[in-house]
N, C-alpha and C positions, 0 to 999 in steps of 0.2 A: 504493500500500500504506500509506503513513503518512498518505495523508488520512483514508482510511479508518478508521484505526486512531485518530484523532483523534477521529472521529465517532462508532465505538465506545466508546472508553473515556468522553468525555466529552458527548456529544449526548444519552447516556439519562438522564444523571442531571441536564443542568443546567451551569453553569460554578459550584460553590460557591464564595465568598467566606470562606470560612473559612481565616485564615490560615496553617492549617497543609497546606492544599494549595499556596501560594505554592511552596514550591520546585518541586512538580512542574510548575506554569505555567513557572516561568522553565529547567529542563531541557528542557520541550518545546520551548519556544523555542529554547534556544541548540544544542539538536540539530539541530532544523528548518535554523536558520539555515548550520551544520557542514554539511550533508551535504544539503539541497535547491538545486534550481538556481534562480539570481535570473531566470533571464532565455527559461528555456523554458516555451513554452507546456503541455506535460506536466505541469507543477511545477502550474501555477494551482489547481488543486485542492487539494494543501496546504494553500497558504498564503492561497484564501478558508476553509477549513476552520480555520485559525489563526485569521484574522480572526475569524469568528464566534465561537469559543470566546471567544476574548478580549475579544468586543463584550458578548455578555453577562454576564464578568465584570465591563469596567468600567460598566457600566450600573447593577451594584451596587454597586460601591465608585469613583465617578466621582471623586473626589479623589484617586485613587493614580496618581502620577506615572506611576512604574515600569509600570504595566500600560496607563496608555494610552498612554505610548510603544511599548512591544511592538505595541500596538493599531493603532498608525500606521504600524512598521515592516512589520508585517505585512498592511494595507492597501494602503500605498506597491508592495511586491512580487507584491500582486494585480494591481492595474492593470499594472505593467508588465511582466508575463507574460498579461497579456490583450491587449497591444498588439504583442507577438511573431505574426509573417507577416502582419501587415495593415500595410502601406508609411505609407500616409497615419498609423498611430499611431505611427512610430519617434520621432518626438523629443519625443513624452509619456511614454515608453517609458524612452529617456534620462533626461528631467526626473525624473524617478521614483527614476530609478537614483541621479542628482545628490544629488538631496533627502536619499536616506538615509543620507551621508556627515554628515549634521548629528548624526545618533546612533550614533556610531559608539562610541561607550561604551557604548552598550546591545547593540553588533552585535560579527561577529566583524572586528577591521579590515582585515585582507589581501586577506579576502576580497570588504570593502566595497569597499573604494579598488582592488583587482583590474577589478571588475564594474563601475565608474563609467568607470573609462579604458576598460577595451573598448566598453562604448559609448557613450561619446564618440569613440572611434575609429572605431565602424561609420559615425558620420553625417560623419565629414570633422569634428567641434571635436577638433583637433589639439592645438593651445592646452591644453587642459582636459585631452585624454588625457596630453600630456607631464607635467603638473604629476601628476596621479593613479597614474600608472603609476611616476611616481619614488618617490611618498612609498608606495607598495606596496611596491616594491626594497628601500626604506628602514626598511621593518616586516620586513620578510623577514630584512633582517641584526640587526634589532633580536629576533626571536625566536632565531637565533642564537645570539644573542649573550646572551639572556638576561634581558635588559632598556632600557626604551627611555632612558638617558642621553642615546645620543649622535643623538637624532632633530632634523630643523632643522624648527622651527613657522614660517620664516619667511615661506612661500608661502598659508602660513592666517592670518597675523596679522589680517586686516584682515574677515575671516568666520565665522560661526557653528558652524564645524564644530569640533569640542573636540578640542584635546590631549590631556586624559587616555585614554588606551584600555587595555583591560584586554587584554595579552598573550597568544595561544593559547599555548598547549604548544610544539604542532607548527603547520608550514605549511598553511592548509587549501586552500591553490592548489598543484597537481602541478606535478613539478619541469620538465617541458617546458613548459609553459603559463607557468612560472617566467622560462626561459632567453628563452622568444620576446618575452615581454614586455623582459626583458632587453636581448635584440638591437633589437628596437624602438624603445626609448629612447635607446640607443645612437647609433643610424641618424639618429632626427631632433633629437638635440642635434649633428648636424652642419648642418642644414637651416638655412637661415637666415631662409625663410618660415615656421619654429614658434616661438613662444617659449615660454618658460618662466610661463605668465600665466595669470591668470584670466580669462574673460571676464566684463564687468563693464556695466551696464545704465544708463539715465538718472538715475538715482539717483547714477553715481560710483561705483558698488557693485558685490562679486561676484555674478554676475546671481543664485545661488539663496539670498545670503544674506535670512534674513528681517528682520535689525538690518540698521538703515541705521549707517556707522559714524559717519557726520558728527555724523547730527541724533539718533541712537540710537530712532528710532521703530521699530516693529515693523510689521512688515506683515502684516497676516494670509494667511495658507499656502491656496494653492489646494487644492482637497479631492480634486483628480484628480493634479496632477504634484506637489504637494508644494512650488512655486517660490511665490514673494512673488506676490499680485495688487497690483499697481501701479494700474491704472487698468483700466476695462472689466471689472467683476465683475460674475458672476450670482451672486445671492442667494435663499434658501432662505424659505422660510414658517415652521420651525419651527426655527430654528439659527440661531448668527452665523457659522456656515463659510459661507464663500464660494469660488467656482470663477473660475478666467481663462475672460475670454468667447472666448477665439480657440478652447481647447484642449480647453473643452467642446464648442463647436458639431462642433469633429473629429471628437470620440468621439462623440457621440451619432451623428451623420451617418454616420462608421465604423459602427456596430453597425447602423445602418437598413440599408447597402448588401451589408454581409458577412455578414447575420444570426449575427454570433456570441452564440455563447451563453455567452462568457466575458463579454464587453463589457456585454452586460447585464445577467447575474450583479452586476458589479458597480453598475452605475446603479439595479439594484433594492435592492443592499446602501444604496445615498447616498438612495436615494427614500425606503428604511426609519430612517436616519438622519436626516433632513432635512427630509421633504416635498417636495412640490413646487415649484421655482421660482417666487418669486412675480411675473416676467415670463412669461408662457407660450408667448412666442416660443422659450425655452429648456428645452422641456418635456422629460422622462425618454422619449419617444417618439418 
């Protein structure tokens, strides 16, 4: 109903750039964001329906932060609601979910760092779910409570993902879904095989950060998971985005065996972005 409704209100006229529709982009957004789901495949209509609104907005105004973040947020949770019940896509699916804990001041945060831990939790990174699922607990009492004073950054010190977050009202995770997360956390800070960590890459680095903190380089952001390409990118004919060669050959191979029509939904959205790879071993087909 609200892709629809997306498509309706703004497919007929265009995405105007005229800043006095700005706020109604960023209510649709933070509505979307309140009240759709990150992680089901039902949802993927949405939020490529978001995508596109917001592709042809920043196509006209390509220097606005603010909208091509939403542009990515909303990207980011296309693919990983297009990688929902296909196995071989679950930890691009995750990577996804990871990623968008980097904008979590453009998101709502309980609900980010909720979605990041459960799946990290579906694939077995423990590690990752205990660190995510605390600092959700964490915003939980801080809405509470009214405001975040007494939050500890010290589990993000060393990563991209920002401090600042703008506090909901209310919870936007249900209070059982609250408690079990709750209990969970509980459960494996008894464990002695979880810690409290990030898991962290050749670099030295939390694997999804894109600053290296050593050498402070940036890494450019795969265009499927959202994670740093370190070594092994496919490269585009008409873009400097580039993709991880492991997580493309997945998806593209994914969508050949499953014929989803999500999966290439969005390859067609990256082929319309980008062109085509300019190795052809790593072609959209």
């Amino acid at each position: 109903v609200l892709s629809s409704g997306i498509n309706a209100e703004y497919g007929q006229y265009g995405s105007s750039p005229n800043p006095a529709n700005f706020n109604l982009y960023r209510r649709m957004c933070s509505d979307l964001f309140l009240t759709e789901s990150f992680s089901s495949l039902t949802a993927y209509k949405t939020w490529s329906s978001l995508r596109d609104v917001l592709s042809a907005l920043v196509e006209k105004i390509p220097d606005n932060k603010e909208f091509s973040t939403l542009l990515e947020c909303a990207h980011l949770l296309a693919v990983r609601t297009s990688c929902s019940g296909h196995k071989q896509l679950f930890e691009i699916g995750v990577k996804a979910a990871v990623s968008m804990l980097r904008y979590t001041n453009y998101l709502i945060p309980d609900k980010t760092f909720y979605e990041a831990g459960i799946a990290c939790r579906s694939i077995g990174w423990n590690n990752m779910a205990f660190v995510f699922l605390n600092r959700f607990l964490d915003i939980c009492d801080a809405i509470e409570d009214g405001n975040t004073d007494m939050l500890d950054h010290s589990d993000f010190a060393d990563t991209d993902i920002p401090y600042d977050i703008m506090l909901p009202e209310d919870h936007s995770i249900q209070e059982d879904e609250r408690e079990e997360a709750k209990e969970w956390v509980l459960a494996v800070s008894m464990d002695q095989r979880v810690q409290q960590v990030l898991n962290t890459d050749e670099r030295g680095c939390y694997e999804a950060s894109l600053i290296n903190i050593h050498t402070s380089v940036t890494s450019p952001q795969c265009i499927l998971s959202g994670y740093p390409v370190l070594r092994g990118e496919v490269v585009f004919r008409n873009s400097s985005r580039v993709a991880n060669k492991d997580d493309w050959n997945v998806y593209v191979m994914a969508r050949k065996v499953t014929h989803s029509v999500e999966c290439q939904d969005v390859l067609s959205y990256l082929q319309q972005l980008t062109g085509a790879p300019s190795n052809p071993s790593y072609s959209f087909q």
